[in-house]
N, C-alpha and C positions, 0 to 999 in steps of 0.2 A: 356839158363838158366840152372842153377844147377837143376836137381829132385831129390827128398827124397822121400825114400820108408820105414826107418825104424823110430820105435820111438825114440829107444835108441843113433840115430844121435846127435852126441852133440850139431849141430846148432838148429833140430827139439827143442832138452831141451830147448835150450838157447830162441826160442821163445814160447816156452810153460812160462817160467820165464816170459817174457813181459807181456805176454797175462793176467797173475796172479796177474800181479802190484806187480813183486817182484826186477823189477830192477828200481829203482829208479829215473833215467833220462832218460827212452824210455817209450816211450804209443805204444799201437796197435792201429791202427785205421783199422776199419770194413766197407768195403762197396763201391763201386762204386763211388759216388759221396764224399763221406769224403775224400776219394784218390784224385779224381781228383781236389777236392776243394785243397788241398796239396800241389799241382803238382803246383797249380795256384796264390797259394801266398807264397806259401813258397821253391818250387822246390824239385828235385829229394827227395826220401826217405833213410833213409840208407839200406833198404830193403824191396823190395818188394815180395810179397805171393802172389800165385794162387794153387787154384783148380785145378790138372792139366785135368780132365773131363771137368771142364766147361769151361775153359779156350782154348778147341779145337772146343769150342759149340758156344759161345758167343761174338758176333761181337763187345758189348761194351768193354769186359775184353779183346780182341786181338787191341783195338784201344789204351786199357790205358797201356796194353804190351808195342806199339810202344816205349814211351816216355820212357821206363827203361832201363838203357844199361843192356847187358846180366850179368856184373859181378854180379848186386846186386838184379836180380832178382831169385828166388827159385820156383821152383813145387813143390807141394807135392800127392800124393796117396791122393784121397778122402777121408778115414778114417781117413787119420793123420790131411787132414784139418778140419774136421768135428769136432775133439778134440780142437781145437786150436779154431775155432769159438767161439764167444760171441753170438750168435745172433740167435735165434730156426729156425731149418730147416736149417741149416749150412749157412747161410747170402748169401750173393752174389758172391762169388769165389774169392775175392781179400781183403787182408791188407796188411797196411804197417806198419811198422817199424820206429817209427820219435822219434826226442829228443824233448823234454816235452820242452815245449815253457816257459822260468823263467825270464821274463824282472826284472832289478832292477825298483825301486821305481824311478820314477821324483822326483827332486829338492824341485819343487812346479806344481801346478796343477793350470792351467789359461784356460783348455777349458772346452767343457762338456764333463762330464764324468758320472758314474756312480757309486754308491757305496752299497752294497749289504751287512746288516748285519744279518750273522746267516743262512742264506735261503740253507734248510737243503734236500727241494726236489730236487733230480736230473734232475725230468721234468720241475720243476718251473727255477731252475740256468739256464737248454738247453735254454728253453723258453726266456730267460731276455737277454741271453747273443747274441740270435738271433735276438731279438726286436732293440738292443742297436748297432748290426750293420745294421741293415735294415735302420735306423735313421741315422744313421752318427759318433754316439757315435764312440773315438777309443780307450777309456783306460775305463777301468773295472775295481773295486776295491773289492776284495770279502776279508769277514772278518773270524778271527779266528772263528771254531766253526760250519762253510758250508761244507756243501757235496766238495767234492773235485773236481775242474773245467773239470779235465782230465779225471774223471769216465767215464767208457762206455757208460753210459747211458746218461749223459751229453753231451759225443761227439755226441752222435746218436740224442739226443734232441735239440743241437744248428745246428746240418748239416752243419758244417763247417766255423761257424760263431766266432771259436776261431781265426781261422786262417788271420783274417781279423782286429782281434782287438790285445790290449795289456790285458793279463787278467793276473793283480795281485793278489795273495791268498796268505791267513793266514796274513792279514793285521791288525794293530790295527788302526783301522780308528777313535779314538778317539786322537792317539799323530799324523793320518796325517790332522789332521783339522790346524795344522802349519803350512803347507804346500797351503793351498786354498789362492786361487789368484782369487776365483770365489765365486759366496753365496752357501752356504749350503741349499737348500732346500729337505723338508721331506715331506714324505705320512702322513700323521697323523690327524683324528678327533679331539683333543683335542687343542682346540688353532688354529684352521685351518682356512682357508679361501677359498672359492671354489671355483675351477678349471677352472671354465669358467667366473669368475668376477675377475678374477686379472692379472698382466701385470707382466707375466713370462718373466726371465730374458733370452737373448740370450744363453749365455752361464752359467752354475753352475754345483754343483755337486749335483747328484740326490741321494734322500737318500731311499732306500725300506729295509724295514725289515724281521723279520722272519716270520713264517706262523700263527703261535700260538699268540707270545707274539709283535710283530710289532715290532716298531724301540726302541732300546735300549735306556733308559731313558736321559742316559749321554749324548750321540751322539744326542739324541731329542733334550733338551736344548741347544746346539749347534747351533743348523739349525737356519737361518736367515729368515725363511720363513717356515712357513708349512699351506700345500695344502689339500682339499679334495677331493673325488669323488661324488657328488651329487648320490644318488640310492632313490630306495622303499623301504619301509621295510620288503618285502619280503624276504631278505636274510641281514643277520650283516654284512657280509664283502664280498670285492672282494679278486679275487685269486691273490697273488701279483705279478706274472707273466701279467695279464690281468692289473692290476690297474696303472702300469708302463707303460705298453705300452700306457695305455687313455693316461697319464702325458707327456709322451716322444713326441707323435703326438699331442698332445694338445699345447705345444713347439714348432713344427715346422712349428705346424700350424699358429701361433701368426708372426711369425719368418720370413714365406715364404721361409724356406729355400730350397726347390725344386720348 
């Protein structure tokens, strides 16, 4: 592997640029297992990063070395990676370099999927888009107006669970209700009906809204269905990360599908 010792390296620039979200078709991904989750569904990286201290220390980073051929992997001087981290305490001694995942839109949508309008926390999007592959879920719909799927913080909140799905963003998921081939069903207490008395469809598209204001009024009257979550009233709402997941396994639990 190449080592870099100076700033002013114009590859060093070139992934300081990444790292900043100022090129527009590469992400950085940070960390041991986002790599290797990588490696495991989507293959090589166009570049890989180490630490080159911990990288002579570390029997996980010399095993996920193995799998890089030498051209596209880099060292760098701890200082220079330490700039380049996202992650306090300079993360774990390894990113990669990948091209930001941009599937086109399906025709029509005929399984289940998900659909995401507004959901502005980066822990809450990690969180949904983690839940929706632990399930089976393999297409994700995220709407104009959400945190951005590829955020750091997002990567580091789903742990790799992009890489297993189709994650659509900046969708108007009011013109792809055209497209449903499945019921639209929503979270929603108004008009609702609850979650453990009704005969949830095999397959649909799941509707969860934003944090604040919930599912969008237009996209509500849409929904063919809308569900609720029985609680106390010790709290007005659940987290919409938590409230999808009940909905998602409440699903397959109906369903048997494992």
């Amino acid at each position: 592997m190449k080592h870099l010792q100076s700033r002013d390296n114009p590859q060093y620039k070139q992934l300081l640029r990444v790292a900043a979200g100022k090129e527009r078709d590469q992400i950085l991904l940070e960390g041991v297992h986002l790599c290797e989750e990588w490696l495991r569904h989507q293959g090589p990286p166009l570049r890989a990063v180490f630490d080159v201290e911990r990288l002579a220390q570390s029997v996980p980073l010399q095993r996920l070395a193995q799998h890089i051929e030498p051209a596209m992997g880099l060292t760098l001087d701890a200082i220079l990676y330490a700039r380049l981290s996202q992650v306090a305490g300079q993360g774990q001694g390894v990113c990669f370099v990948v091209n930001r995942l941009s599937p086109n839109l399906p025709p029509f949508i005929d399984g289940n999927v998900l659909w995401l309008d507004r959901v502005q926390d980066p822990g809450n999007l990690g969180t949904l888009l983690r839940t929706a592959a632990a399930v089976g879920v393999r297409q994700v719909f995220v709407s104009e107006g959400s945190v951005s799927a590829w955020s750091p913080k997002v990567l580091r909140s789903a742990q790799g669970a992009h890489f297993a799905l189709q994650v659509f963003e900046q969708v108007d998921l009011l013109a792809l209700c055209q497209r449903l081939r499945v019921p639209l069903v929503a979270t929603a207490l108004e008009h609702g009906q609850m979650l453990y008395g009704v005969n949830l469809p095999k397959a649909c598209a799941w509707l969860a809204g934003n944090e604040g204001q919930g599912v969008d009024p237009a996209l509500l009257a849409r929904a063919d269905l809308r569900v609720f979550i029985p609680q106390s009233d010790a709290v007005e709402s659940l987290n919409v990360g938590v409230a999808t997941a009940v909905c998602l396994y409440e699903q397959l639990r109906q369903h048997h599908a494992y």
